[in-house]
N, C-alpha and C positions, 0 to 999 in steps of 0.2 A: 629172824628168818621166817617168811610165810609158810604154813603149814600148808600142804596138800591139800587142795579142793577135793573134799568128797563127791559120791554119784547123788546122795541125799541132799548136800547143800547146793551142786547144778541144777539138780532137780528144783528145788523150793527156788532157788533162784532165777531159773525160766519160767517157773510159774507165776511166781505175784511180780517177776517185772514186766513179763510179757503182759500180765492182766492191770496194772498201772499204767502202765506205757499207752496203753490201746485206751483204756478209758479217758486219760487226760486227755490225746489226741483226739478221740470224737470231739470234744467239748461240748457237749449237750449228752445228756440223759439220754437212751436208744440208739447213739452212733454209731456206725459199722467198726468194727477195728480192719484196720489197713491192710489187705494181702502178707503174711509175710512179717508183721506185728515183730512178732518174734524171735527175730534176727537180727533184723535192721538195727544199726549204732548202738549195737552191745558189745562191749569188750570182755571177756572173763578168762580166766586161766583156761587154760586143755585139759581136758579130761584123762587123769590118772593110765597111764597105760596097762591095757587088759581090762577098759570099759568096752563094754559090748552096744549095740544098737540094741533097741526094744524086740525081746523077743517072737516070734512070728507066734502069729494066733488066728482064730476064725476072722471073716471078714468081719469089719465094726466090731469087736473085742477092742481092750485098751489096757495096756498093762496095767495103768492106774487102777479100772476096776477089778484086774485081779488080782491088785495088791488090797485091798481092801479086806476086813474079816468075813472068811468066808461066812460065817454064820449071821451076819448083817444083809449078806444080799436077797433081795424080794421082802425085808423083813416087814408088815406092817403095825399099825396100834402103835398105843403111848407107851415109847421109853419109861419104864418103869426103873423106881430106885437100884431093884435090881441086877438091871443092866449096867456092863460097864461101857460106859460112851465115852471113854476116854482116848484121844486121836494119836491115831500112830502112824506114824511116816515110816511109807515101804524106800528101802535100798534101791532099790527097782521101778521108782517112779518117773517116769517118761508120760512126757505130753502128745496128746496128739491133735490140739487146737489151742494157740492161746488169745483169739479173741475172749473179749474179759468174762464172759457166762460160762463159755464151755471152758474155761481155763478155771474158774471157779468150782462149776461141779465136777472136775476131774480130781481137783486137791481134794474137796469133800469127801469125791469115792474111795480117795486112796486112806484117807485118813479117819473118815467115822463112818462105825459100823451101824452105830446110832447117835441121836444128838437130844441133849432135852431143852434144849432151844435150838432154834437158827436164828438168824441176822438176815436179815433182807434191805436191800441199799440197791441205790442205782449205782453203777461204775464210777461215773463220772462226777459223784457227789461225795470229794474223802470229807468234807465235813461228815457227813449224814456214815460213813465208815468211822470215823473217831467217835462220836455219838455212838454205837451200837456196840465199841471195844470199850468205851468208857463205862458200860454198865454190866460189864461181864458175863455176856451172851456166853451159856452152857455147852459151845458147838460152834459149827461152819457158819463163816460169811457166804451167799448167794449173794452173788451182782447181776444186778436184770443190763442186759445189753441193748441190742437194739429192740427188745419186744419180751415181754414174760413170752418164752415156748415152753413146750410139752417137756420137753428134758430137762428143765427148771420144775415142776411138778411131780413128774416121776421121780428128782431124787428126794423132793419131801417127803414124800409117802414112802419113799426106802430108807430117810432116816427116820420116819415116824416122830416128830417134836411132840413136847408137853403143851409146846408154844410157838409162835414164830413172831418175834420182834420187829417191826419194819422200821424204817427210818427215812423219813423227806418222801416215804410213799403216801397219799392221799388215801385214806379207808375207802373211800366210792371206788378209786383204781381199784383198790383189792379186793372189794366186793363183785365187782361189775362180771358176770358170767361171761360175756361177749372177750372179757383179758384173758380169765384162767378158765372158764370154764366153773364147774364145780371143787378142781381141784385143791382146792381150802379150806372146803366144806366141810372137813372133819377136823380141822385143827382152828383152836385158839391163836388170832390174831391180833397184836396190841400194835397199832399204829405208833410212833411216838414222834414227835416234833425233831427235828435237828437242832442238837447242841452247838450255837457256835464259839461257845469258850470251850467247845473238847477239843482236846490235843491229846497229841502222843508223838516221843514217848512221854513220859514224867520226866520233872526237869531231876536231874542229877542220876538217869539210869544210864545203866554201864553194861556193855555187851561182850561179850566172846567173840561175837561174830559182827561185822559192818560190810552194807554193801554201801559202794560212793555211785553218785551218779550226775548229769551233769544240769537236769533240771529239776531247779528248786520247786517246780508244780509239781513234778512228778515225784517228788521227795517228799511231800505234806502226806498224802495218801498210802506212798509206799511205808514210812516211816509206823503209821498203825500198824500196818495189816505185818510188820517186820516185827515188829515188837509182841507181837500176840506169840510165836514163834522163837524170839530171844535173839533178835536180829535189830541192830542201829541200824541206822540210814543217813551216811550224812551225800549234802547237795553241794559240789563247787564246779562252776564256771570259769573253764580249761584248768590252768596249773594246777593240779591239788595241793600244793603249799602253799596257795592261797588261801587254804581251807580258815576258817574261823577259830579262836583256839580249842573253845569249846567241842568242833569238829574234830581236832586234832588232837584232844585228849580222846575223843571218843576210839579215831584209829588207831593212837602208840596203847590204849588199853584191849587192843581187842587180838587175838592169838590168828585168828583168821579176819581178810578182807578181801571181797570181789567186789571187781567194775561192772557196773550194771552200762555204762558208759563208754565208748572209745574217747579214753585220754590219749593215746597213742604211742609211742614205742619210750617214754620217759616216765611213762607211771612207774614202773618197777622201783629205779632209783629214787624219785619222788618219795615216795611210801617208806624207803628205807630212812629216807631224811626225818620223815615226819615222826616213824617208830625212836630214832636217835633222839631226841627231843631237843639238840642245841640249837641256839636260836641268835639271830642278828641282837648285840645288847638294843634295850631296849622294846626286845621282844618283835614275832615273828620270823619268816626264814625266806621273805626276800626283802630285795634289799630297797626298791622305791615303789613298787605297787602293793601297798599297803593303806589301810585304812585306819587312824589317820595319814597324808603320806608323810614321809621321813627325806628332813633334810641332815646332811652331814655339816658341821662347822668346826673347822680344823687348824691348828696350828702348824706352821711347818720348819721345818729346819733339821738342825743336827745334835745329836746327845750333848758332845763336849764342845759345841763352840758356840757362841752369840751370835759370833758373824755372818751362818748361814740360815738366819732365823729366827722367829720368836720364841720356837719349841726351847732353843739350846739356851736362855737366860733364865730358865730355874730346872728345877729336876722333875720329875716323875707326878711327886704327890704333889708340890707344888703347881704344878700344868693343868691336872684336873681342878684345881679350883681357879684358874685364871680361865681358863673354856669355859665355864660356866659366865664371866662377864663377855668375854668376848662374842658369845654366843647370844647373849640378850639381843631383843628383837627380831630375832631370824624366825621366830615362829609365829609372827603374829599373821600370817597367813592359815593357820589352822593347822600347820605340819609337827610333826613330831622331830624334836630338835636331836641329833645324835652327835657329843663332842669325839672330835677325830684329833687323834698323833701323828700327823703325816710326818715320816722320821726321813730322812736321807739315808738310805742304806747303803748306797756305793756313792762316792762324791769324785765328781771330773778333778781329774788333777792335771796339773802344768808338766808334769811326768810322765816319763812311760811305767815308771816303776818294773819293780822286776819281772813281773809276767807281760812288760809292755804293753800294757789295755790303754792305758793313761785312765785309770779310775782305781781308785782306792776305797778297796772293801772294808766296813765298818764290821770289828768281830761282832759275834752273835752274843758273846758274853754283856757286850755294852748296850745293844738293843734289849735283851732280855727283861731287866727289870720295868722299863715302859713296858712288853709287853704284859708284864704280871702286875702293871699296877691299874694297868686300862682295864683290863678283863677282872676285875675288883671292883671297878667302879664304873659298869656298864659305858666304856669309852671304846669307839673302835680305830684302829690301827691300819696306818694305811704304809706298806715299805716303797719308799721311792729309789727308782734305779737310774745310775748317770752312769751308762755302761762304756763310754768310751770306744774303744778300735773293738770290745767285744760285743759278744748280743744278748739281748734282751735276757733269754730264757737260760743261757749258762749261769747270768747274774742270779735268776730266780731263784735257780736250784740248791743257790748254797744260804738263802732261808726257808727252806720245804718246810722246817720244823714249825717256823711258826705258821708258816701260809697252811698248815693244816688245824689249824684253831680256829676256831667261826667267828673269833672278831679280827681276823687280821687278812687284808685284802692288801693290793698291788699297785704300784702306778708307775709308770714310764716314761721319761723323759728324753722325747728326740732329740732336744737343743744339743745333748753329750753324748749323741750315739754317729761318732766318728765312722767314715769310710778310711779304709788303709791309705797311710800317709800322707793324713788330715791331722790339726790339731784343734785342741779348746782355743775360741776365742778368736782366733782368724772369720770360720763362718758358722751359718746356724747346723747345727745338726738335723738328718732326717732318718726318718726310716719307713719301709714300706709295711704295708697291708702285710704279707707274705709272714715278714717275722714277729706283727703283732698276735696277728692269727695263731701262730705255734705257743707262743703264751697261754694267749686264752683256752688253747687248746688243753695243754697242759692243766692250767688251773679248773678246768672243768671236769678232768680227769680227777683233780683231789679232789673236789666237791662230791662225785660220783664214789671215788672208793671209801673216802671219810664220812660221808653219808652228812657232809655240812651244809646248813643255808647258803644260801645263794651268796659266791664272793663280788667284792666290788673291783673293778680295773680300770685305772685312769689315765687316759694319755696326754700329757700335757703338751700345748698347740698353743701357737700366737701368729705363725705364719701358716698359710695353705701348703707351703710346697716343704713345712714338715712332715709331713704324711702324706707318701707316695701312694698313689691308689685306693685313699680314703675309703671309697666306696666298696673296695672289697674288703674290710672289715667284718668278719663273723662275730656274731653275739650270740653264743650259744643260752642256753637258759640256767646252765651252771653258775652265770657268770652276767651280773651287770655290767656294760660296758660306759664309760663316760666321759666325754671330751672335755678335759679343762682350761678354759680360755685363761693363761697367765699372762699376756703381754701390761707390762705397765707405762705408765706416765701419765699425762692428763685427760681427763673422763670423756671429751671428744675425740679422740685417739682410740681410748678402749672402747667406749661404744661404736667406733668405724670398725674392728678386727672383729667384735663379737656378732654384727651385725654378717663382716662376709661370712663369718666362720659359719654361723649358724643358719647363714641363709643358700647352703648348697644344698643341692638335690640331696644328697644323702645324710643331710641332720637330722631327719625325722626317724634315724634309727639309733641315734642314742642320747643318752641321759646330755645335761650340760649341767658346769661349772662354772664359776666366776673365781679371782684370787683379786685379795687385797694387796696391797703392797704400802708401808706403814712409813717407809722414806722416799719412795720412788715416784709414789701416787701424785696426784695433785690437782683437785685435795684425793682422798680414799674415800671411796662411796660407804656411806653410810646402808643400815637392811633397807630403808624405804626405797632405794635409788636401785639396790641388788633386786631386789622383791618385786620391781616394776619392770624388769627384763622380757622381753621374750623373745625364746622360753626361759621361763621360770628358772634359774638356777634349781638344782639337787645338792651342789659341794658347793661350800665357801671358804676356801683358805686364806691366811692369813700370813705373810713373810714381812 
């Protein structure tokens, strides 16, 4: 569970992201920061109820500076060992500029009473900020913005330094009277070259606290000035389960995390995914935008019988080592190969049987050990439904148990989802958008309360007018969706169905599959023939 945003950790986090944010965006050394900086495409929790707005004070007062030690303020002369210069962050600190200088000298004021160094960097140079944390500046970072001004001056003289460090500043800038003035003039200045092998943080450091945000420019710089403070930073571009794993160790270790970013109303669950740390086998926690990507290669059929499959001519532990041949070549595209148990979990039957569906539920007992020997041996599980006169999501429900496991996903078969007083084998089965939708619905609900990687859900398709209303199809992000082209017989046949299938306006919103077929084919395409498709197969099964 996330812990409650403090008024200290809002605080610090409107500060250096505002002052990141705005520096990156100038893109040059002196750029204004943007009206408004400070608000713009930031997402972060709400402020604890019975946060107050910054208390009223004289005009030009700042709470910052009067959270400050009072016996620091007007202080001049050299910090002596005496002094404690050690920075403390007020409760009570509220911004009241966060373009990147006066957002700087306001952390300063709230934080040191004195400093026995400062750090001087332009904004928009995080090299030349890693350089200057990298050698353990005694004090505050100053970021010069669009211009060294007076208020940049007046607060050195009010922290008084031993020294002030610059970095990527030229000594002539810093000498030059027509910049500062004399305002230098009494302190020791060491110029220093910019490091570009400094980084931050250190590789293997581990935080309390992470802000995410969604650019990785703005993440280089942030990540210093976070880490001086005990604050990761990790950078991902939209999902955050797309994060790195590295990233993703950094947020399941950290007890508090804020968006410096608007991820949008799915970050919550997101984060809980990522804190759960189960993961698609194979690793990661979605299911084909991943780096490298992931292909599925699947056997299909039924536990106890041959006849409906490859799956069903040896058992369990046996299966995982025939997917490993069957699987040969499907990755010579660079994809990461993931073997699948596509299992038949209800099978059409020539019956009404006693609940009249005409489909025969396979118990959960007989599936069970597939699923315990897949999840053993990083294999994922796919349950396929042949629901007969009933629907889709009743079939679902009666294996929740395992579809709440992160390697077992769904697949759906219209050829056997009868309309009332239709039967198997007279004509094709369909079904509409409407009760795919309530599925997916559904299965995005577990993903959300189980806090699981993203599941897989497959509709298996060989004609167009199996799937009424194609187009309105939802893919939510719980949930991969993925069309599987199953029609068999000979390879100019299936490349005419795969070509309509895949070539209607609305293919470009899901995954695609291809299936083998090992007596029906003729001949069965080999990876080179699968692999030359477009689009690219994701699934390849095997019956």
């Amino acid at each position: 569970m996330r812990k409650p945003f403090s008024r200290r950790s809002l605080a610090l986090l409107a500060v250096l992201a505002a002052l990141v944010t705005a520096a990156v965006l100038s893109g040059v050394p002196g750029a204004e920061a943007p009206e408004g900086a400070h608000t713009a495409g930031t997402q972060q929790a709400t402020e604890p109820s019975g946060a107050s707005p910054p208390p009223a004070g004289a005009a030009g007062e700042n709470a910052a500076t009067r959270a400050a030690a009072p016996e620091a303020q007007g202080t001049l002369g050299p910090a002596g060992p005496e002094r404690d210069c050690v920075p403390r962050i007020s409760e009570d600190l509220y911004l009241t500029d966060t373009s990147p200088a006066a957002a700087a000298l306001e952390l300063s004021r709230a934080a040191y009473g004195c400093a026995h160094e400062v750090g001087l960097a332009f904004a928009a140079q995080p090299d030349a900020i890693s350089t200057l944390l990298s050698r353990g500046i005694r004090g505050p970072l100053l970021l010069v913005g669009s211009s060294f001004d007076t208020a940049l001056a007046e607060e050195v003289r009010r922290l008084a330094p031993e020294r002030i460090v610059a970095a990527g500043i030229d000594s002539r800038v810093l000498s030059d009277p027509r910049i500062l003035g004399d305002a230098l003039a009494d302190f020791a200045v060491e110029p220093v070259p910019v490091d570009r092998g400094a980084t931050f943080p250190p590789e293997g450091a581990t935080y309390d606290r992470v802000w995410i945000v969604h650019d990785a420019g703005v993440a280089a710089p942030l990540a210093a000035l976070g880490h001086r403070i005990g604050v990761g930073v990790v950078a991902v571009a939209g999902d955050i389960r797309a994060a790195s794993p590295e990233a993703r160790e950094l947020i399941s270790g950290a007890s508090e995390v804020e968006l410096l970013s608007d991820f949008g109303e799915d970050a919550a669950w997101q984060l809980d995914v990522i804190r759960r740390g189960d993961e698609i086998p194979g690793g990661g926690l979605l299911m084909f935008d991943a780096d490298p990507p992931r292909r599925l290669v699947a056997m299909y059929g039924h536990p106890t019988t041959a006849g409906l499959g490859v799956l069903g001519e040896q058992g369990p532990s046996e299966g995982v080592d025939r997917l490993r041949s069957i699987a040969a070549g499907y990755g010579a595209d660079g994809a990461r190969v993931l073997g699948t148990f596509e299992i038949i979990a209800t099978v059409a039957s020539a019956d009404p049987g006693a609940d009249g569906d005409y489909s025969s539920e396979t118990a959960r007992d007989v599936i069970r050990p597939w699923v315990e020997v897949a999840a053993a041996n990083d294999v994922y599980v796919l349950l396929d439904l042949q629901p007969g006169r009933t629907d889709f999501l009743t079939q679902a429900r009666i294996y929740e148990e395992f579809l709440r496991l992160p390697h077992v996903g769904l697949a759906l078969d219209p050829e056997w989802r009868l309309k009332p007083n239709q039967v198997h084998m007279r004509q094709v089965g369909t079904v509409d958008a409407a009760e795919i939708n309530q599925v997916a619905e559904w299965l995005a609900g577990l993903v959300r309360e189980a806090a699981l990687p993203q599941k897989l859900l497959v509709i298996h398709q060989f004609h167009y007018a199996m799937i009424t209303n194609r187009p309105r199809i939802e893919t939510p992000p719980e949930v991969a969706v993925l069309i599987h082209m199953d029609g068999y017989g000979d390879q100019g046949t299936k490349q005419g169905t795969w070509n309509t299938l895949t070539g209607a306006p609305d293919a470009d919103g899901f995954y695609w599959g291809w299936k083998n077929f090992y007596d029906e084919d003729s001949p069965m395409a080999g990876p080179d023939r699968v692999l030359n498709l477009t689009p690219t197969p994701v699934f390849v099964s095997f019956q």
